[in-house]
One Martini backbone bead per residue (centre of mass of N, CA, C, O) as a GRO file, in nm:
protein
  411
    1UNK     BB    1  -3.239   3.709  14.567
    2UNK     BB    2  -3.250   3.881  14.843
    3UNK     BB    3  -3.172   3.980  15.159
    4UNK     BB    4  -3.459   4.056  15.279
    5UNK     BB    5  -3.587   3.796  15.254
    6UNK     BB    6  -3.433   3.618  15.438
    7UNK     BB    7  -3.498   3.797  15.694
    8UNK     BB    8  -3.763   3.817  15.713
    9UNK     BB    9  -3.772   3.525  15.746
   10UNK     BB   10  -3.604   3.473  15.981
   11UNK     BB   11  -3.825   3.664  16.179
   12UNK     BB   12  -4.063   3.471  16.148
   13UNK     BB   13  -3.908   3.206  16.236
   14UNK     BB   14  -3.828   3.327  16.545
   15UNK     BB   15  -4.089   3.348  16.624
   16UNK     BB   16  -4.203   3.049  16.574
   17UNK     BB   17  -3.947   2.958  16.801
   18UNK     BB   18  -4.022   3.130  17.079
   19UNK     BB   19  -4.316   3.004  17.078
   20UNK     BB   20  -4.203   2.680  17.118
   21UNK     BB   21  -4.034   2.740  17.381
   22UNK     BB   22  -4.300   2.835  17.532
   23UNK     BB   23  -4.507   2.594  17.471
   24UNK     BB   24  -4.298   2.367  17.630
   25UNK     BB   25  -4.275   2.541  17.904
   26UNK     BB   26  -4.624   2.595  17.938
   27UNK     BB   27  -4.835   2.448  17.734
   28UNK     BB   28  -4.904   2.594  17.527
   29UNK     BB   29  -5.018   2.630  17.239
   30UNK     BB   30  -4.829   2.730  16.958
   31UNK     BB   31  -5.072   2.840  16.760
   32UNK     BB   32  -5.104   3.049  16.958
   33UNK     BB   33  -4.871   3.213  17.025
   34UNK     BB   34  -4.852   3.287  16.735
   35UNK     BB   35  -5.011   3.483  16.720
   36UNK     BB   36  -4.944   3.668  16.923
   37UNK     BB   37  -4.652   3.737  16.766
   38UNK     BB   38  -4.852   3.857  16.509
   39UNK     BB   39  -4.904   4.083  16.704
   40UNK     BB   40  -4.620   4.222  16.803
   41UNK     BB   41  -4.523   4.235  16.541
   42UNK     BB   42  -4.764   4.433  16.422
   43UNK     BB   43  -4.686   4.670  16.648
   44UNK     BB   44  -4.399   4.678  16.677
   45UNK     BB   45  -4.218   4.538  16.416
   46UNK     BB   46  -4.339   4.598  16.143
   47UNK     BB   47  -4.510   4.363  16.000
   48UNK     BB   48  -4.543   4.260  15.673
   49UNK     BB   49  -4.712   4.138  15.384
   50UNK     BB   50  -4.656   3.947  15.144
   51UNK     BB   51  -4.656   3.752  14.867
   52UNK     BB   52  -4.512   3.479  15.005
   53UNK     BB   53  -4.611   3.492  15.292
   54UNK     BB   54  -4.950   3.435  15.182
   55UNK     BB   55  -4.873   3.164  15.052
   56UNK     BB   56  -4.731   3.029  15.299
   57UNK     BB   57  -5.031   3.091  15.472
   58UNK     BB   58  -5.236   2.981  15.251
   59UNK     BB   59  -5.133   2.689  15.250
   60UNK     BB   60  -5.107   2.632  15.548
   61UNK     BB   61  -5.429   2.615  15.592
   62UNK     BB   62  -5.477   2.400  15.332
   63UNK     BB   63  -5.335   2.185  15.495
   64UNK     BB   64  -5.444   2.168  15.751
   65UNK     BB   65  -5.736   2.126  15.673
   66UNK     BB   66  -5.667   1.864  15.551
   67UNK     BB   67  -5.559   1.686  15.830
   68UNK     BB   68  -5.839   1.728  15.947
   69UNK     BB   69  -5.990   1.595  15.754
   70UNK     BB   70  -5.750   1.312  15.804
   71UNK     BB   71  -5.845   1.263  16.079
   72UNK     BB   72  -6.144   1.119  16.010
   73UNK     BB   73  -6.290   0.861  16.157
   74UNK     BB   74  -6.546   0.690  15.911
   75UNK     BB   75  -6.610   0.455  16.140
   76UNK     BB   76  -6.635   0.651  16.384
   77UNK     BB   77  -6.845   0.836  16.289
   78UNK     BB   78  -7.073   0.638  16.205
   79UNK     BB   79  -7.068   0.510  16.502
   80UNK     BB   80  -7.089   0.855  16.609
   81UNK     BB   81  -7.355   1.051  16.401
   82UNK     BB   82  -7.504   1.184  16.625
   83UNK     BB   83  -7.283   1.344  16.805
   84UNK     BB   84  -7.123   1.473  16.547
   85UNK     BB   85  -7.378   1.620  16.475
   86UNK     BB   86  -7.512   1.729  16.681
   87UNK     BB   87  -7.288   1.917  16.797
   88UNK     BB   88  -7.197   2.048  16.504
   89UNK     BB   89  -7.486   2.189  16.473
   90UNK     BB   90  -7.527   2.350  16.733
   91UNK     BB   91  -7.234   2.493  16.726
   92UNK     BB   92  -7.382   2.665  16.479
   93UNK     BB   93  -7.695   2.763  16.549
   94UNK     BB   94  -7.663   2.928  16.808
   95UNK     BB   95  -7.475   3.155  16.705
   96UNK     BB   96  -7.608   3.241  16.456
   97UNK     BB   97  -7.848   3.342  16.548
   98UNK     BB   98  -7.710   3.539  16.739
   99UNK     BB   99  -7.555   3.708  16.603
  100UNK     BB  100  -7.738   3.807  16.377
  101UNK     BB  101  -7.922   3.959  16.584
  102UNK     BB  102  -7.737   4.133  16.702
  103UNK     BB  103  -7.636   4.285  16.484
  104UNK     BB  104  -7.988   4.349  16.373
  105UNK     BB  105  -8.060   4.508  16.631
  106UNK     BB  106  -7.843   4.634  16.812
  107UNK     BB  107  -7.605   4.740  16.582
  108UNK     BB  108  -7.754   4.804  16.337
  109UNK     BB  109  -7.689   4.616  16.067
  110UNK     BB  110  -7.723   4.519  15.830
  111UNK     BB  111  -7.809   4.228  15.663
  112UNK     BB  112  -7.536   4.117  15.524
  113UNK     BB  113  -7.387   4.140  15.789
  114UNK     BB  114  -7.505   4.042  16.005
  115UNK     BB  115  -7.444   3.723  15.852
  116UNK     BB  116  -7.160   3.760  15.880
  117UNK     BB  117  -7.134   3.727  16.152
  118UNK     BB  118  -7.261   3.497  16.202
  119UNK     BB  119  -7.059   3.326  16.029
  120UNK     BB  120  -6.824   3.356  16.167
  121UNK     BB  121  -6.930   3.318  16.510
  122UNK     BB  122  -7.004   2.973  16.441
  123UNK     BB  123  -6.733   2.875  16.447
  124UNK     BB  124  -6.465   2.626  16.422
  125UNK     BB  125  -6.122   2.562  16.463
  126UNK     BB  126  -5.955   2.359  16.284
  127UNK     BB  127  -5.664   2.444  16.334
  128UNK     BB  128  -5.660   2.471  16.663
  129UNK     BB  129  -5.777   2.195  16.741
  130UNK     BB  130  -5.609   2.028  16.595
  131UNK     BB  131  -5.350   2.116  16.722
  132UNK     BB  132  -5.407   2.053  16.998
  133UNK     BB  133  -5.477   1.718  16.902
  134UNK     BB  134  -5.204   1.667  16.871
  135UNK     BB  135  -5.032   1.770  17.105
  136UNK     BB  136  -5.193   1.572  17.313
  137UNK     BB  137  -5.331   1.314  17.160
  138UNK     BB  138  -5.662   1.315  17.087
  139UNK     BB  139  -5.648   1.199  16.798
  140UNK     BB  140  -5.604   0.891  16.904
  141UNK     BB  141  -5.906   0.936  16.988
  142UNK     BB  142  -6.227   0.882  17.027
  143UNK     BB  143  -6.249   1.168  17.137
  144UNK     BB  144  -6.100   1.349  16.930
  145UNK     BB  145  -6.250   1.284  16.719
  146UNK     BB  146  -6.524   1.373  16.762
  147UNK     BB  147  -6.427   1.649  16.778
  148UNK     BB  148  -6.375   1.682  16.478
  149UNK     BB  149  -6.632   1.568  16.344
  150UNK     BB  150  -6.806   1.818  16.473
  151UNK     BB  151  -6.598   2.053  16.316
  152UNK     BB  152  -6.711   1.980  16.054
  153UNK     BB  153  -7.007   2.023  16.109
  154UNK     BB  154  -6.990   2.319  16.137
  155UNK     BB  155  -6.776   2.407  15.896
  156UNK     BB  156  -7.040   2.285  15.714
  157UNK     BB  157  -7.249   2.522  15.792
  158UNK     BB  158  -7.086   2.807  15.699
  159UNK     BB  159  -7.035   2.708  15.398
  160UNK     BB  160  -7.303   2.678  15.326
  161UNK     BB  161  -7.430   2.976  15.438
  162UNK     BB  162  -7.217   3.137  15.215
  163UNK     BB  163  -7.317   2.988  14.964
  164UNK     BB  164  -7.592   3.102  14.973
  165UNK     BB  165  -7.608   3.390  15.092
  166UNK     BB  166  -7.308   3.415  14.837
  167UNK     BB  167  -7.341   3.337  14.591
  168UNK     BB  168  -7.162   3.272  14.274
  169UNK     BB  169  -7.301   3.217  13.952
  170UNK     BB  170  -7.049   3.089  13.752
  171UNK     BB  171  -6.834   2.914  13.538
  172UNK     BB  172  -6.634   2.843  13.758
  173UNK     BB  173  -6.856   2.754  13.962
  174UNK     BB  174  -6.910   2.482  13.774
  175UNK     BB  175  -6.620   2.381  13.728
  176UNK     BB  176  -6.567   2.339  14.027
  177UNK     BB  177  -6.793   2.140  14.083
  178UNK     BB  178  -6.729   1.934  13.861
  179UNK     BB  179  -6.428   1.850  13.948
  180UNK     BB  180  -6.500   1.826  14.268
  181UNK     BB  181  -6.688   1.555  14.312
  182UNK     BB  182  -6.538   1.343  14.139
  183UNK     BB  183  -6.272   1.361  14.272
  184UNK     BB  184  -6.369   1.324  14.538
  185UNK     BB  185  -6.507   0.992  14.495
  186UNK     BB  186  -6.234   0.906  14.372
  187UNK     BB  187  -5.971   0.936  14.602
  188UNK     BB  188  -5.982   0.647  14.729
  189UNK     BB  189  -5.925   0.455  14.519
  190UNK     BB  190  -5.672   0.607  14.359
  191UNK     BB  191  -5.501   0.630  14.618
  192UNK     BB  192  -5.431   0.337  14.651
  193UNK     BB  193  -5.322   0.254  14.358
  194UNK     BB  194  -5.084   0.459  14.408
  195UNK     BB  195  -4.956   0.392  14.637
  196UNK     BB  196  -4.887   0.121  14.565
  197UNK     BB  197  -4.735   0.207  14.299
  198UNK     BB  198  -4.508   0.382  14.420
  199UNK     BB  199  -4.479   0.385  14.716
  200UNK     BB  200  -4.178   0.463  14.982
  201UNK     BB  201  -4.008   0.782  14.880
  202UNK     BB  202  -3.804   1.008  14.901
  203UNK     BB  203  -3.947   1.193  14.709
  204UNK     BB  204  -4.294   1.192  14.787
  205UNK     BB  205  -4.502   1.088  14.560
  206UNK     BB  206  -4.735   1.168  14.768
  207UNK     BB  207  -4.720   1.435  14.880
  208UNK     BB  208  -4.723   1.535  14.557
  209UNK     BB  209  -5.058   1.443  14.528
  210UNK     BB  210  -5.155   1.602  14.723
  211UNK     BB  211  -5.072   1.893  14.641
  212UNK     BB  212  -5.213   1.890  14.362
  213UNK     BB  213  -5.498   1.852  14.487
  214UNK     BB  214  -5.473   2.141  14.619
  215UNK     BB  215  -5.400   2.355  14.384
  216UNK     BB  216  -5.623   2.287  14.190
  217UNK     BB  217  -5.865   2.345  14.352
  218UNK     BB  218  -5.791   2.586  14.461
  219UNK     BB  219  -5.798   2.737  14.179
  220UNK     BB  220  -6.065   2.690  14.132
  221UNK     BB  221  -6.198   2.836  14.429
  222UNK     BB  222  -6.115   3.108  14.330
  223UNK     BB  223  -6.201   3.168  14.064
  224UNK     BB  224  -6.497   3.124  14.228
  225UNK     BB  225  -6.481   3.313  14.471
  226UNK     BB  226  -6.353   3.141  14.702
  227UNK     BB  227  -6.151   2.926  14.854
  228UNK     BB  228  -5.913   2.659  14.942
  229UNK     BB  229  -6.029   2.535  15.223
  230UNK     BB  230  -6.270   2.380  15.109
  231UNK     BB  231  -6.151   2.128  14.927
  232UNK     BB  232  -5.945   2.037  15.150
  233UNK     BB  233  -6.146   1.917  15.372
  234UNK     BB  234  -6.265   1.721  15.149
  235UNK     BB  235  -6.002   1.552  15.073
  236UNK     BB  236  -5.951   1.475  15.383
  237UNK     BB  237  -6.187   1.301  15.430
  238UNK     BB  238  -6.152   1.103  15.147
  239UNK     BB  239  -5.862   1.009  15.276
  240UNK     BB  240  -5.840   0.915  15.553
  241UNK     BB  241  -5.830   0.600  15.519
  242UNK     BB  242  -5.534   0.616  15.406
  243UNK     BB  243  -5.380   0.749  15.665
  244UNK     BB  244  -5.507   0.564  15.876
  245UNK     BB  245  -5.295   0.345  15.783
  246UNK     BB  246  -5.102   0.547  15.715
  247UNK     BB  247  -4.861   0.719  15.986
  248UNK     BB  248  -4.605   0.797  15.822
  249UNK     BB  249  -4.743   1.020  15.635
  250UNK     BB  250  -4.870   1.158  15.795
  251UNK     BB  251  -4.668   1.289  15.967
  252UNK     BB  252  -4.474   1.387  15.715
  253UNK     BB  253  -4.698   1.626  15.656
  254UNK     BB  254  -4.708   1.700  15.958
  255UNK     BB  255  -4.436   1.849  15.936
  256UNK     BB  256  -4.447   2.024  15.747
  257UNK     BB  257  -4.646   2.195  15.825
  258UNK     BB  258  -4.504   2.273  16.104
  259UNK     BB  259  -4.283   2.395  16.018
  260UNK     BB  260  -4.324   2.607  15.737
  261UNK     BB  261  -4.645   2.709  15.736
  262UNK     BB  262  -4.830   2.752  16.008
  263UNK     BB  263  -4.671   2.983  16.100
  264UNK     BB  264  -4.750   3.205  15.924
  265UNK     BB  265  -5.074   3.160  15.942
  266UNK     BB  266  -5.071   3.249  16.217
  267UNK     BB  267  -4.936   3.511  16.228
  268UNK     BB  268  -5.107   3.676  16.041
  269UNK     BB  269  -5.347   3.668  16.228
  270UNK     BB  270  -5.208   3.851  16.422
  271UNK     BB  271  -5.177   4.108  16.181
  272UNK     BB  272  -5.482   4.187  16.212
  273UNK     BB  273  -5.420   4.311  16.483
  274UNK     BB  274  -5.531   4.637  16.619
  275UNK     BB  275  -5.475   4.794  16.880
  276UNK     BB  276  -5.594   5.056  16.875
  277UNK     BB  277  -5.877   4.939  16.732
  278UNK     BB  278  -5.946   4.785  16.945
  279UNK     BB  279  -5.953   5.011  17.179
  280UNK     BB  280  -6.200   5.163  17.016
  281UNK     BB  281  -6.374   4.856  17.042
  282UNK     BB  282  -6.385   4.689  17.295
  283UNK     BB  283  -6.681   4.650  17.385
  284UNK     BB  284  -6.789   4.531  17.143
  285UNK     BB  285  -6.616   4.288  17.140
  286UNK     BB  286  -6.669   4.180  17.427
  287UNK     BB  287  -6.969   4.131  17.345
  288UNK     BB  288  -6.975   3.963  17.093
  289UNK     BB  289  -6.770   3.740  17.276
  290UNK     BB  290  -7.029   3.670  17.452
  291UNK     BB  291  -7.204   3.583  17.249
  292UNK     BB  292  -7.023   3.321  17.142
  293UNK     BB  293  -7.023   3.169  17.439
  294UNK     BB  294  -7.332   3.160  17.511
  295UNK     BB  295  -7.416   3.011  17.277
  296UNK     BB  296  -7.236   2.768  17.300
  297UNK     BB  297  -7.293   2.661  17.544
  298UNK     BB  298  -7.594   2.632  17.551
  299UNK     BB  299  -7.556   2.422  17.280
  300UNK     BB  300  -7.348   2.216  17.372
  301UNK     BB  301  -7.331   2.120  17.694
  302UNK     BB  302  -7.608   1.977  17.690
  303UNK     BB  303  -7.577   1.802  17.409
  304UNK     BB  304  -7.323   1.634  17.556
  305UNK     BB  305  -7.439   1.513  17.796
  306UNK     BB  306  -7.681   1.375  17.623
  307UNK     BB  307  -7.447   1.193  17.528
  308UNK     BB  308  -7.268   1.096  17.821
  309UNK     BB  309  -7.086   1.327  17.914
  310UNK     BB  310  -6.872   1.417  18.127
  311UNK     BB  311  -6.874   1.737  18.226
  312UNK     BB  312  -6.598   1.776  18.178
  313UNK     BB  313  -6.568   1.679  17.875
  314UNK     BB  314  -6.844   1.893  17.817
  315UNK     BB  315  -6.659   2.156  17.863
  316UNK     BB  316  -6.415   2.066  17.646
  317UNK     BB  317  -6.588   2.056  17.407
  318UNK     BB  318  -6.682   2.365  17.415
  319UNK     BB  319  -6.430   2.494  17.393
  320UNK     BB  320  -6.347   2.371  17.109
  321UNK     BB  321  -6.627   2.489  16.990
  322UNK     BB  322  -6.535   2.775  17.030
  323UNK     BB  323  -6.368   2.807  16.812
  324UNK     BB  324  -6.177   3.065  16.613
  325UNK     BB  325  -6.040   3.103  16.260
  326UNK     BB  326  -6.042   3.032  15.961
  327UNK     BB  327  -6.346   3.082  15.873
  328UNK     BB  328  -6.391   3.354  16.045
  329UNK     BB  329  -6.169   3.503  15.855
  330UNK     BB  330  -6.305   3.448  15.578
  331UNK     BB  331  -6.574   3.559  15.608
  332UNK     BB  332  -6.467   3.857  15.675
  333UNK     BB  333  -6.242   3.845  15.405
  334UNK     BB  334  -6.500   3.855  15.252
  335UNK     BB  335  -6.694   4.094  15.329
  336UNK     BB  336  -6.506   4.313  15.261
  337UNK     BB  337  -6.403   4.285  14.995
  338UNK     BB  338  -6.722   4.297  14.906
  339UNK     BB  339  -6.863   4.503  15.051
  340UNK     BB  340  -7.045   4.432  15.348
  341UNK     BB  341  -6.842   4.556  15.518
  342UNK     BB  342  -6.635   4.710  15.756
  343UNK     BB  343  -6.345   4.776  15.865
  344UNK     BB  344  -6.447   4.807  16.156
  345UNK     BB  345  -6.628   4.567  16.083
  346UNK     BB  346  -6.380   4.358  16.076
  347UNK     BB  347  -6.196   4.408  16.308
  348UNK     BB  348  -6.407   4.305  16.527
  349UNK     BB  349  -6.432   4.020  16.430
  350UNK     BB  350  -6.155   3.933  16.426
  351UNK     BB  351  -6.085   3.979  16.695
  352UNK     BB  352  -6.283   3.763  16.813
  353UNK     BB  353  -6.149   3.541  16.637
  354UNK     BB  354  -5.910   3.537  16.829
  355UNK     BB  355  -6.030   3.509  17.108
  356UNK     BB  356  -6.174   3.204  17.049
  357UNK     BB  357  -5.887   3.093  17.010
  358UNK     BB  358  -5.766   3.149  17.296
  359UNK     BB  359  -5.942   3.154  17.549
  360UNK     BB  360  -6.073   2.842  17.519
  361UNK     BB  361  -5.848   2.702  17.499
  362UNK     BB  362  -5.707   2.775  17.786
  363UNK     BB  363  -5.935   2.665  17.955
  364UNK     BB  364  -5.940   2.391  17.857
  365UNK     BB  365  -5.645   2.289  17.925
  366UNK     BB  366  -5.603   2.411  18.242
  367UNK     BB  367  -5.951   2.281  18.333
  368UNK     BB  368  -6.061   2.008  18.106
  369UNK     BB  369  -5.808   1.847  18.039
  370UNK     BB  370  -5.808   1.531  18.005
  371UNK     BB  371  -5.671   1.211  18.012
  372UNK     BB  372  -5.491   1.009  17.873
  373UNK     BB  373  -5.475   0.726  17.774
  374UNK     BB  374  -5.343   0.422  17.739
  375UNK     BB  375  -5.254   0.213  17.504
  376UNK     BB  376  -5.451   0.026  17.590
  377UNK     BB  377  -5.657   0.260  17.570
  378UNK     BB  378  -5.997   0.412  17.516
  379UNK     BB  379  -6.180   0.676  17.466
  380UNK     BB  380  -6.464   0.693  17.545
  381UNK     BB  381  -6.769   0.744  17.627
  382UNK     BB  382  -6.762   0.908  17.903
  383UNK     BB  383  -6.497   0.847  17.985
  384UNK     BB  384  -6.475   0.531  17.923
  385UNK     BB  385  -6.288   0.280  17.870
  386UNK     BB  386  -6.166   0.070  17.635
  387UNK     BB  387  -6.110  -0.175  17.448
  388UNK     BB  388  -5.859  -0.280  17.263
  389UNK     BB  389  -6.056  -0.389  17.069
  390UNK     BB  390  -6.239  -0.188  16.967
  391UNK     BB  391  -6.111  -0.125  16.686
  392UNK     BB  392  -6.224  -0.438  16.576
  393UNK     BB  393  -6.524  -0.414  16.613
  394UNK     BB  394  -6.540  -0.125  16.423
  395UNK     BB  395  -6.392  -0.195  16.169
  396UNK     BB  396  -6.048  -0.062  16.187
  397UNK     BB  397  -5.868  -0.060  16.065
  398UNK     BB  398  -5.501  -0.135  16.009
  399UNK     BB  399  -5.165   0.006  16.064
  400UNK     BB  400  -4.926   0.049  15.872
  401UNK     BB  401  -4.621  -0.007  15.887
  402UNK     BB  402  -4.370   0.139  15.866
  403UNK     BB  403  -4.168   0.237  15.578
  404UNK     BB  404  -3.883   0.204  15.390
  405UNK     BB  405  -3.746   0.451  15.225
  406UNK     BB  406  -3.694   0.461  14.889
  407UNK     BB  407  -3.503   0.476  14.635
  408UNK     BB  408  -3.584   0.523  14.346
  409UNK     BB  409  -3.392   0.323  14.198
  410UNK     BB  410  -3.582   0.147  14.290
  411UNK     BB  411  -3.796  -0.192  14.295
   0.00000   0.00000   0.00000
């Protein structure tokens, strides 16, 4: 291993502790902040994406995309069905519908690079929102999930519309489905037996079961010529219910990702930005982002009020449904691969999307950021405290007290 490679790492994350430093001082999301540091990079300093670099923001991705999967609890979903379907199908469809046509009729793009914009301009950014609602604590309230389990049904309006309008239908993508359907299926039932049967020890046998069925997964969704942060979601949604209740696990594996992985992830996320080619396009790029705004507003808005959430509630849900980072970088770089789109207008779609990463998180935090409730209520619909007992109406299971972590040989 040569000296080039550990200082590299050690400057890529000198900045990502730069950024947590700065996080701590002025309270914006660390997540924003390394984006920031990862656009400074790469017009500054001159950072470039190697094979380690891109492996290791983008398993931070599809990491990411798995905790925030299994931050949904599915007791509180079908419970508010109406809620998170509603908000997550108009936060899809109405960005959806408004920036393809402004594509196709105003920018006069193709008919499918159009398409790529509506769907890249459409989603909500599991990476952003997730790291949002851990750092503030709305993870652990039922206002919180409301929120992530929106932003799953929003990007898997994405993932479907990406799936049917370029679906690539070959042996892969059958056996990635043949593969994956199963597995999502049994993972809840298997997953408890193995957590039974390993116990809680020091080597992690638990998070390394984890991590082989994301990289298995993804290496099939590779092959098929997905994502891999596509089926990493769908595990974490299947598996929700047992981190749910075991709560020290979930912790050590967002430790995990938030120490080592998904700093790389923000930062690159940041280093497909280029200034002089913003500079050269920043008109439409402006424009663009004004399309996706006033679509998610005109769209959230109204039907967060209407679900009875007050006003300011409904304002910072609107926000959070605002954001676009990795489905819509993906979407993108699935565009331009494929040569559906050009790179001027994949610059333009990633600057839009870094964009929505930023402003509307920074908007919604500052201007309409909740007050966590005490321990012992939580956020009800309308900001309304609910009984502390309400988590056992709902018949949310129970979580597991910390266990302490085993040495191997133990039994």
């Amino acid at each position: 291993m040569s000296a080039e490679v550990y200082l590299t790492a050690c400057l890529w994350m000198s900045l990502a502790l730069l950024a947590s430093l700065i996080s701590i001082r002025i309270g914006v999301s660390v997540a924003l902040l390394e984006i920031g540091m990862g656009i400074l990079g790469g017009n500054f300093l001159h950072l470039h994406i190697t094979t380690w670099i891109n492996f290791l923001a983008s398993f931070g991705s599809v990491l990411l995309t798995f905790l925030a999967g299994a931050e949904i609890d599915p007791t509180l979903m079908r419970a508010k069905l109406k809620e998170s379907i509603g908000i997550g199908l108009v936060s899809f469809l109405f960005p959806f519908a408004g920036a393809f046509a402004f594509c196709l009729f105003i920018l006069r793009w193709k008919l499918h690079a159009a398409e790529i914009g509506g769907i890249a301009l459409s989603t909500a950014s599991v990476a952003v929102v997730y790291a949002v609602m851990v750092e503030t604590g709305l993870n652990k309230t039922d206002f919180g999930k409301i929120i992530l389990s929106a932003v799953f049904v929003t990007d898997l309006g994405t993932v479907l519309a990406l799936g049917v309008l370029f679906a690539n239908f070959n042996g892969y993508m059958v056996l990635f489905a043949a593969v994956t359907i199963p597995v999502v299926l049994l993972i809840p039932k298997v997953t408890r037996w193995y957590f039974s049967f390993v116990g809680n020890r020091v080597s992690e046998p638990e998070i390394k079961y984890v991590m082989v069925l994301l990289f298995l997964l993804g290496g099939l969704a590779t092959l098929a010529q997905s994502e891999a942060v596509l089926p990493a979601y769908l595990i974490g949604v299947a598996m929700a219910g047992v981190f749910l209740q075991n709560q020290d696990l979930a912790h050590r594996t967002r430790s995990i990702a938030f120490t080592l992985l998904t700093p790389f992830y923000f930062l690159k996320a940041g280093l497909f930005v280029s200034l002089p080619a913003v500079l050269t396009s920043i008109g439409l790029i402006i424009i663009l982002f004004l399309v996706k705004m006033a679509t998610k507003l005109i769209g959230v808005y109204p039907i967060s009020v209407a679900f009875h959430f007050k006003p300011r509630d409904s304002a910072y849900i609107t926000a959070m449904m605002s954001t676009g980072l990795t489905f819509g970088t993906i979407s993108s770089l699935f565009g331009l691969t494929h040569h559906i789109i050009t790179q001027t207008q994949y610059t333009m779609l990633v600057t839009v999307v870094i964009l929505s990463a930023v402003v509307p998180t920074l908007i919604g935090q500052a201007f309409f950021r909740p007050a966590l409730p005490s321990d012992t209520q939580e956020r009800g619909l309308g900001g309304h405290p609910a009984d502390e007992a309400s988590g056992a109406r709902r018949g949310t299971p129970p979580r597991l007290a910390p266990q302490r972590a085993l040495p191997d040989s133990e039994t």
